[in-house]
N, C-alpha and C positions, 0 to 999 in steps of 0.2 A: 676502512683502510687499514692494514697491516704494517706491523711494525716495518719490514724490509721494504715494501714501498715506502715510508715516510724517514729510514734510513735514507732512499736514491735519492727523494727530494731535494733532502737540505745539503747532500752534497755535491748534486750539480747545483742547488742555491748560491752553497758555498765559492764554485769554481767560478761560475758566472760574475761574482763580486769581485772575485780576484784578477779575473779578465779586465772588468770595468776602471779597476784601481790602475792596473797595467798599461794601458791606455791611454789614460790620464798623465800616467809618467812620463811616457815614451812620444809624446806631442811636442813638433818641433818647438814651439814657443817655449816651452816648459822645460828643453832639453836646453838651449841654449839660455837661459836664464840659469840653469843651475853651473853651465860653464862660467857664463860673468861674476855667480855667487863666490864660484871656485876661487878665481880669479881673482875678485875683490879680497877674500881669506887670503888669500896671498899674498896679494900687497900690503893689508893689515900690520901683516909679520916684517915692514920693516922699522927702519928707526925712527921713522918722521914722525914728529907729535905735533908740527904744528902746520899752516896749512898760511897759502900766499896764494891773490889772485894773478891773472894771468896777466892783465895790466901791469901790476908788479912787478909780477917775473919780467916783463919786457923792460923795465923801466933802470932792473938789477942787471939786466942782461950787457944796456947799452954803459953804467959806470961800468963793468968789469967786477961786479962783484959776484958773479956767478962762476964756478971753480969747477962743477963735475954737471954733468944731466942723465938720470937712470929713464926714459921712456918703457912703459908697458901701456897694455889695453890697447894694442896698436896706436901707440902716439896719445891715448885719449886721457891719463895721467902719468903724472914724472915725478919724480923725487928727486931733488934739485941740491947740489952740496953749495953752499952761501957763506961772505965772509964779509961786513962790511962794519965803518965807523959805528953805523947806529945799532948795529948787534956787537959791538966792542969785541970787532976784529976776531969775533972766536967763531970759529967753522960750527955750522948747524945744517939739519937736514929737515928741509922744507917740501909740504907734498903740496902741487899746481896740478888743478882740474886745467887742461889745456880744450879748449873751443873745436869744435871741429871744422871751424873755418881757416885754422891757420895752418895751413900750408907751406909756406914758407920761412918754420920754426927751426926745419934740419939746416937751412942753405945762411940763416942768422947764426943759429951756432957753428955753423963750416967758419963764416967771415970772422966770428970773434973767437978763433979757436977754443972753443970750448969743446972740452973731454965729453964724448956725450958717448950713449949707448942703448940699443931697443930692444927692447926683452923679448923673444916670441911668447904667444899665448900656449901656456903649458897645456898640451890635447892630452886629454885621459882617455884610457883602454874602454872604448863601447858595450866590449865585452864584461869588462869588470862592472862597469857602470849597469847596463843591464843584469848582472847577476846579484851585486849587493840591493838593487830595489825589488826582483825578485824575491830575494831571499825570505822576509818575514809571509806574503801571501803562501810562497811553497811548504813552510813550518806550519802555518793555518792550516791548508788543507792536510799536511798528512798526520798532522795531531788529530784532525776532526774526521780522517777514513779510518785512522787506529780506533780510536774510540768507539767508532760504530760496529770496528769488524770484533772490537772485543767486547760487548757487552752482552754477548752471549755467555760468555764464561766469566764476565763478572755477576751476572746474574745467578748461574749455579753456582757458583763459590761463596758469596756472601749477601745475593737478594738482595744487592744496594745500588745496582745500574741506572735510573732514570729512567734508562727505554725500557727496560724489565721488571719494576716494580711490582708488575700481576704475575710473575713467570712464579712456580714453586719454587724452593729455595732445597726440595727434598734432595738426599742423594739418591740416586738409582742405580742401582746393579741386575743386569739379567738374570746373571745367576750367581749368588750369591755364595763367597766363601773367605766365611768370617771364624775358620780352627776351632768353633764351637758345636761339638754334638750335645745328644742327649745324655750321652756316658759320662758328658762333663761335668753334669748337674746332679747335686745329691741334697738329699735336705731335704727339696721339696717335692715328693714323688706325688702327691696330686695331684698338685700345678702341671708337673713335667706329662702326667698319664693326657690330662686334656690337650695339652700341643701334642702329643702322638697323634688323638683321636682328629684333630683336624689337618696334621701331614698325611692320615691315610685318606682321610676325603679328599683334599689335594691330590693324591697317587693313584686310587682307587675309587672316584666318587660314584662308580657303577653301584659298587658294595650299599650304598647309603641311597642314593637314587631311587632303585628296585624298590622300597618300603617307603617311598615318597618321602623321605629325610633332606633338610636343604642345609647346605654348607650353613653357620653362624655369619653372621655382616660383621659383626662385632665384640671383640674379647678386652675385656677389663682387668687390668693387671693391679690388684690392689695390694699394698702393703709397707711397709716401715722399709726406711732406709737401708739400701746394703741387703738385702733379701735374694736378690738375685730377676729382680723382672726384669733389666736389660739383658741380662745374660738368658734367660729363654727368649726373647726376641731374638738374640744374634741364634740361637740354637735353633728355631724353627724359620730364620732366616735359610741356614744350610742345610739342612733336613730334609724341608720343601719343595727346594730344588727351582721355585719356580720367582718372577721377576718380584722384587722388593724395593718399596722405597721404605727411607727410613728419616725422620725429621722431630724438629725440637719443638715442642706445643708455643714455646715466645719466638719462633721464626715466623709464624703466622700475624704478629703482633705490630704494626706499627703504625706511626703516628697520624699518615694520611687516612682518611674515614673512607674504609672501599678496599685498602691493599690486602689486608687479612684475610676477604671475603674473595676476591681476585685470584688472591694463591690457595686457597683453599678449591675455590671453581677447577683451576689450570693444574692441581693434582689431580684429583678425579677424574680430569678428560684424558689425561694423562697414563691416568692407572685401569680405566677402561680398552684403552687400545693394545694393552698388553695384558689382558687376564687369562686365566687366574694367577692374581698378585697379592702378595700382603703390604699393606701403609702401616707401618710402626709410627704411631706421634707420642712420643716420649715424654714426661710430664704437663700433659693433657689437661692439666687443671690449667694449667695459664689462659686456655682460650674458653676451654669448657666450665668455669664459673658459674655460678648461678644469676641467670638474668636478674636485673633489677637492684642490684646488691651494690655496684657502682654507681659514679658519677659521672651524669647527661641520661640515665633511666634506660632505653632500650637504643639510643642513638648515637653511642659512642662505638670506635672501633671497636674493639675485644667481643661486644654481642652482637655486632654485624657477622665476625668472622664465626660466631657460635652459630650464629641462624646458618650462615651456607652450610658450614658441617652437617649441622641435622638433617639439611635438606637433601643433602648430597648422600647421604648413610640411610637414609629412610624416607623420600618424597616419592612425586609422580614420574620421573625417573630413574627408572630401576637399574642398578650398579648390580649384574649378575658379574659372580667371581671375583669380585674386590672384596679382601676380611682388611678390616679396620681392627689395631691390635694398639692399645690405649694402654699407659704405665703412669700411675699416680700414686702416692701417698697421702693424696686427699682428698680420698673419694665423699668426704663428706659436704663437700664444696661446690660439688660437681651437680650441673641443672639436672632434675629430675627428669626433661623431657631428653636430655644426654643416656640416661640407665637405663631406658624402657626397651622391652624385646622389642626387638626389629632395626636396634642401634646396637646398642649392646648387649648382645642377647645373652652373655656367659660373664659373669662378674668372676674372677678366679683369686683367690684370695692368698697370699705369697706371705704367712708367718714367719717372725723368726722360729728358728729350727729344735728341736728339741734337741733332746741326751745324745740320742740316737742318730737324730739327722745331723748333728753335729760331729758324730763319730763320721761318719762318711763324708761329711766335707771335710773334714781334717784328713781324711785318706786320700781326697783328689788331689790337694794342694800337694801331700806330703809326696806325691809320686817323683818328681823330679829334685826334691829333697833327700841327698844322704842323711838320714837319721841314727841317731848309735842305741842300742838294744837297751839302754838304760828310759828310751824315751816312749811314754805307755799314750798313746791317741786315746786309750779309755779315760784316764786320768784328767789326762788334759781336757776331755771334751766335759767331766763334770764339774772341772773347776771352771769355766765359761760358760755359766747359765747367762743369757738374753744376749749371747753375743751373734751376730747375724752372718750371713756368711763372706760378705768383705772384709767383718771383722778377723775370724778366723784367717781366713787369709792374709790379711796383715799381719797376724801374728805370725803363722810361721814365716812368713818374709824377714819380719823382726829378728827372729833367732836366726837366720840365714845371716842376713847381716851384723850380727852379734860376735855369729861363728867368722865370719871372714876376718872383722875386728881382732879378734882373738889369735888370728895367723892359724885356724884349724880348718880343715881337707872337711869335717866330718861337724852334725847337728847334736848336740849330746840335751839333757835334761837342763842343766845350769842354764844354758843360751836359752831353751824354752820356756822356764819358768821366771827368767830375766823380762824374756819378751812381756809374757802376759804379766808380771808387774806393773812393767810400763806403761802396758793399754791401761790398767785397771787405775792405775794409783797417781801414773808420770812420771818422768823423769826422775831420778834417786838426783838427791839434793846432797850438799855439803854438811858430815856429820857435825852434832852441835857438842861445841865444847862447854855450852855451863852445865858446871855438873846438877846444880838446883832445880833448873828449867828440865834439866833431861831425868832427873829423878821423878820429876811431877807427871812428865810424860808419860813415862813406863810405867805408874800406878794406871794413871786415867785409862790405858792400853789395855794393861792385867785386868782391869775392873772389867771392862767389855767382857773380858776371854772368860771370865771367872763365872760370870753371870750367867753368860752366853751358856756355859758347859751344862749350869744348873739346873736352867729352865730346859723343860722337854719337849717343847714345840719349838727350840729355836735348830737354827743349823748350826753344825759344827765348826770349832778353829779351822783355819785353812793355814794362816800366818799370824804372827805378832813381830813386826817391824820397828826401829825407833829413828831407822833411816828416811832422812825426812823425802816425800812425792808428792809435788806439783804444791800444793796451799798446804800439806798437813802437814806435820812435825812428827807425825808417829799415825800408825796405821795395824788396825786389826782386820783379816778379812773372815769370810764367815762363806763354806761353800755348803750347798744343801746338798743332800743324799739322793734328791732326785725335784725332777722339773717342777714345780707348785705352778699347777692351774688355777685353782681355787685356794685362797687363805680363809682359815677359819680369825673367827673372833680371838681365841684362845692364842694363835701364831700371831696377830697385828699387836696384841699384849707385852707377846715375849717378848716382840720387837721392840716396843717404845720400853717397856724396863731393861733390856741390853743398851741402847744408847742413850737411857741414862744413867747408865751405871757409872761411864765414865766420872762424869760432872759428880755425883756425890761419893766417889771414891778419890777424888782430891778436898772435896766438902770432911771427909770424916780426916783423912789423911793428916791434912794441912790446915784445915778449922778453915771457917768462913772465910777472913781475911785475903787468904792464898788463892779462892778459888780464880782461873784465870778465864780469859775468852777462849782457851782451845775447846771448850765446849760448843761454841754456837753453831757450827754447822750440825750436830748432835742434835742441839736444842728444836732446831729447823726441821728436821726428820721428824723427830718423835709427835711435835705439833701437829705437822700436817699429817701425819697417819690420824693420830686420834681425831682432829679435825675431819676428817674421810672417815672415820668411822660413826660420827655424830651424823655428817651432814649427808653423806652420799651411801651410806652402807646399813642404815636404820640400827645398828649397834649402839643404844644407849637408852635411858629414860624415856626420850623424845617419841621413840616409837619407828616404823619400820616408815619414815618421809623420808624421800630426797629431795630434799635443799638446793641441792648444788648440782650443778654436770662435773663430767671430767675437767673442765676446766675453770673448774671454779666461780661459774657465771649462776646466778640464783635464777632456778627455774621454779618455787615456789612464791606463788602471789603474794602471801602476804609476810612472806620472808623479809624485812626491811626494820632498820634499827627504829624507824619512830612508827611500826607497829602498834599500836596500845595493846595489845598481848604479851608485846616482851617476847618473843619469840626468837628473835638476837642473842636476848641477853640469856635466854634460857642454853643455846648453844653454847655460849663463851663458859655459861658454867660447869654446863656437860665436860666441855673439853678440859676446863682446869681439876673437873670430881676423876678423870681418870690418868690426866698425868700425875696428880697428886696421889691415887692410889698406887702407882707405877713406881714412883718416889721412894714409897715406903715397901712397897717389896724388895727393887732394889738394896736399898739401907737394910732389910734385915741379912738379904745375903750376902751382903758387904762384910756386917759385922760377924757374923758368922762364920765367915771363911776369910779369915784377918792373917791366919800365921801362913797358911798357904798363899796367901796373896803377898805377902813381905816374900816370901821364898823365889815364887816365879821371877815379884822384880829386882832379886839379886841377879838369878839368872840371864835375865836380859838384860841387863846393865853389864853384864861380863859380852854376850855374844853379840846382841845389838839386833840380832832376828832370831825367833823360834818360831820353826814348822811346828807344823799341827800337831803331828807323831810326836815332836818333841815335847811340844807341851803336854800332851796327855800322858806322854810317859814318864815324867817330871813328878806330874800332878797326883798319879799314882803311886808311884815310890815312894812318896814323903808323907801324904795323905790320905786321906779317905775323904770327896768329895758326898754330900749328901746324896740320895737318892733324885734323879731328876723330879722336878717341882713341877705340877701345871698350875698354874694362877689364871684365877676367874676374875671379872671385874663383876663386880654389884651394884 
């Protein structure tokens, strides 16, 4: 049975009940009982509170103590106006059931002239009366025909209808036009060359046919945040030309055991009747997990709905011209039997962007940006190493809005290098006025810059700041000469002795006492590099073992502190024999370049930031830095 028959069911179920109720209502016994109810309501509403039998009344009638008589209910009760001795002569209003035998009640009241009067029975409108008991059956039915004629569209909207539960939840467009080409796309020209090659199979699949080539079932869009894999989906969305649905990997996701595997069925049938089509499902890990890895084993929703996928991507029914086009950032998560040719047959890998690629994303965004000739895209794009290409484009947004702020028509350098402050550092804070705390600053600041310039495997000054962003009080940034793929041992060095240079250039400065916490996120860095160079990088004594993963999870057996080898504690030593080495190179070129270091932080205690150029050309005027240093560890 289909939904639209079990739709008609319940609503001629419905009408019929409401017929039944109607019926009920409109049955003479039932109709004149709700007159007498009326009726009775009516006479409630007057003043009488107490109540005389009819004997009574005849027996007040004959002393003369009866003064008024109101009859309703045709004669059948009265409301009697009474005044006698033994109610102390005060008028009261009494209600008498009258008998339906007395008949001769009007012709006693004519004899003892008594004021009487007979109320007709108030007849209400049939019509009103039939429509107000109509009314709640007629609200029933057309609440329960709306609902049914709209759960189609509440079903596409948001996959939450009852009747729709299994319906996909995808959007569909025939022909899709989402203002994204390929010309939009910069950065990642490998990624973008493979969505060419499968828009001309799409366009052209004679070309690939003839040499027995079969379109891909499946492309894997892998990569870090902000990279751009939705933005080639909408791009080979219009390209293609041809019908797309496009859906959320946790739209497939809910709590009934069946629905995720239902909608996942009801795409496929779906995307089969109009091929060739592309199914974008958008962070694809939520359903694609690795079996087993939850809780209930293989019998909870999430791998019900991964089983249909697979089967539906690669079973005994073949889905010719549906590409399944998949976007995660955790392709390590992802079931192996989800990656294998014949699902996903083209894993496409979506890096952040180099020098280069980030020169041309910064020319996409900049096109409808007025910029002023002071502003260099070269520049900018080496000061942004691992910035991704949403990033980038927040940034110029940033200076867009910066520039409006400003009250200026036009994007100048200032507004740009305000922006990427901002991303890098946060929000510029309220300058600090102890002048002690902000002297201590601008050593620990100098100390970085100073270090920094010495050593020959570090990168250069970019800024020296003392204006405080987001948790820091003061901020050196340090931009490299070009993209570092691979660090050497000699470069993770530099590193941990520039950040700590801070900490023991307030150590020599201020003596022990003084030193403050503005070091520990310093402290934090320098640890976990060296710690990464012990346990994941074979750089130490220990020998060329990995320890540890990227995330810090011990993949070595017998890596564990109650060892009897000590193999622990032999780490912790590793790491404290090369910060302590790091230590002391620092301190020599602290003490070393002591009159040059007082000089700089006169100077930034006058301006409050110094560029890079500035600082170098400071540094140069007054002195003669040593020859750059490469420092080995032993």
């Amino acid at each position: 049975m289909n939904q639209n028959t079990l739709q008609k069911i319940l609503i001629a179920l419905a009408i019929l009940i409401c017929i039944f109720i109607g019926v009920k209502k409109f049955d003479g016994t039932n109709f004149m009982n709700t007159q007498s109810n009326n009726n009775k309501v009516e006479l409630n509403t007057n003043v009488a509170s107490s109540r005389m039998t009819y004997g009574r009344f005849l027996e007040y009638l004959e002393m003369g103590w009866i003064k008024q008589v109101d009859l309703y209910d045709n004669s059948r009760n009265a409301i009697v106006q009474a005044s006698s001795p033994e109610l102390g002569d005060r008028p009261q209003a009494i209600r008498v059931e009258i008998p339906v035998g007395a008949s001769q009640l009007i012709q006693k009241l004519k004899d003892s002239n008594i004021d009487f009067d007979a109320h007709p029975v108030a007849q209400k409108n049939i019509y009103v009366t039939i429509a107000s008991n109509l009314l709640l059956p007629i609200i029933f039915i057309t609440s329960l025909i709306f609902f049914f004629q709209n759960s189609e569209n509440f079903s596409s909207n948001s996959g939450s209808s009852p009747m729709n539960l299994g319906e996909s939840p995808a959007n569909y467009e025939p022909r899709p036009d989402t203002g994204i080409s390929f010309s939009d796309i910069a950065g990642i020209d490998e990624a973008k060359a493979e969505f060419e090659e499968i828009v001309s199979f799409l366009k052209e699949p004679e070309k690939y046919t003839i040499v027995g080539a079969k379109i891909p079932k499946g492309v894997l869009l892998v990569g870090p945040p902000g990279t751009g894999k939705t933005l080639l989906a909408k791009a080979i969305a219009n390209e293609a030309n041809v019908p797309f649905y496009s859906v959320a990997g946790s739209e497939f996701v809910e709590m009934f055991i069946g629905i995720g595997a239902a909608r996942i069925r009801d795409l496929f049938n779906r995307a089969s009747e109009t091929t060739p089509c592309i199914i974008f499902i958008d962070e694809i890990d939520a359903v694609g997990r690795e079996r087993g890895s939850g809780i209930g084993g293989g019998n909870d929703e999430r791998e019900q709905t991964l089983n249909q996928l697979l089967t539906e991507m690669d079973g005994f029914k073949e889905n010719k011209g549906v590409i399944v086009v998949g976007a995660t950032n955790r392709a390590d998560i992802l079931d192996a039997a989800l990656l294998r040719p014949g699902r996903f047959d083209r894993q496409i890998t979506v890096p952040l962007p180099d020098r280069r690629g980030r020169i041309d994303i910064l020319k996409v965004h900049a096109r409808n940006k007025p910029l002023e000739k002071d502003v260099s895209i070269v520049k900018l794009a080496t000061r942004t190493p691992g910035f991704s290409g949403a990033d980038l484009a927040n940034l110029l947004n940033e200076a867009a809005i910066l520039a409006t702020r400003y009250k200026k028509s036009t994007i100048s350098k200032k507004e740009v290098e305000e922006a990427a402050d901002r991303i890098i550092g946060g929000i510029a804070g309220t300058e600090m006025d102890d002048q002690k705390n902000k002297r201590l600053i601008a050593y620990h600041e100098v100390g970085h810059a100073i270090v920094g310039s010495v050593l020959r495997d570090h990168d250069e000054v970019e800024k020296i700041t003392l204006v405080p962003r987001g948790g820091a009080k003061g901020l050196t940034w340090f931009t490299p000469n070009e993209d570092q793929t691979l660090i050497s041992r000699s470069q993770l060095l530099a590193r941990i002795i520039t950040n700590i240079a801070g900490w023991v250039t307030e150590k020599i400065i201020f003596g022990d006492p003084e030193v403050t916490t503005g070091a520990s996120n310093d402290l934090q860095q320098l640890t976990g590099i060296a710690r990464n160079m012990v346990t994941r990088y074979g750089m130490s004594n220990i020998g060329p073992i990995a320890l540890e993963d990227e995330n810090n999870e011990q993949i070595f057996p017998n890596y564990s502190s109650q060892n009897p080898d000590n193999l622990a504690d032999r780490v912790d030593k590793e790491v404290v024999k090369i910060i302590n080495y790091c230590e002391e190179k620092a301190t020599e070129i602290i003490l070393e370049n002591r009159v040059v270091i007082d000089f700089i932080v006169e100077k930034l205690l006058e301006s409050e930031t110094l560029e890079g150029e500035e600082f170098r050309n400071l540094v140069n005027e007054y002195t003669t830095l040593p020859a750059k240093e490469t420092y080995e560890y032993a």
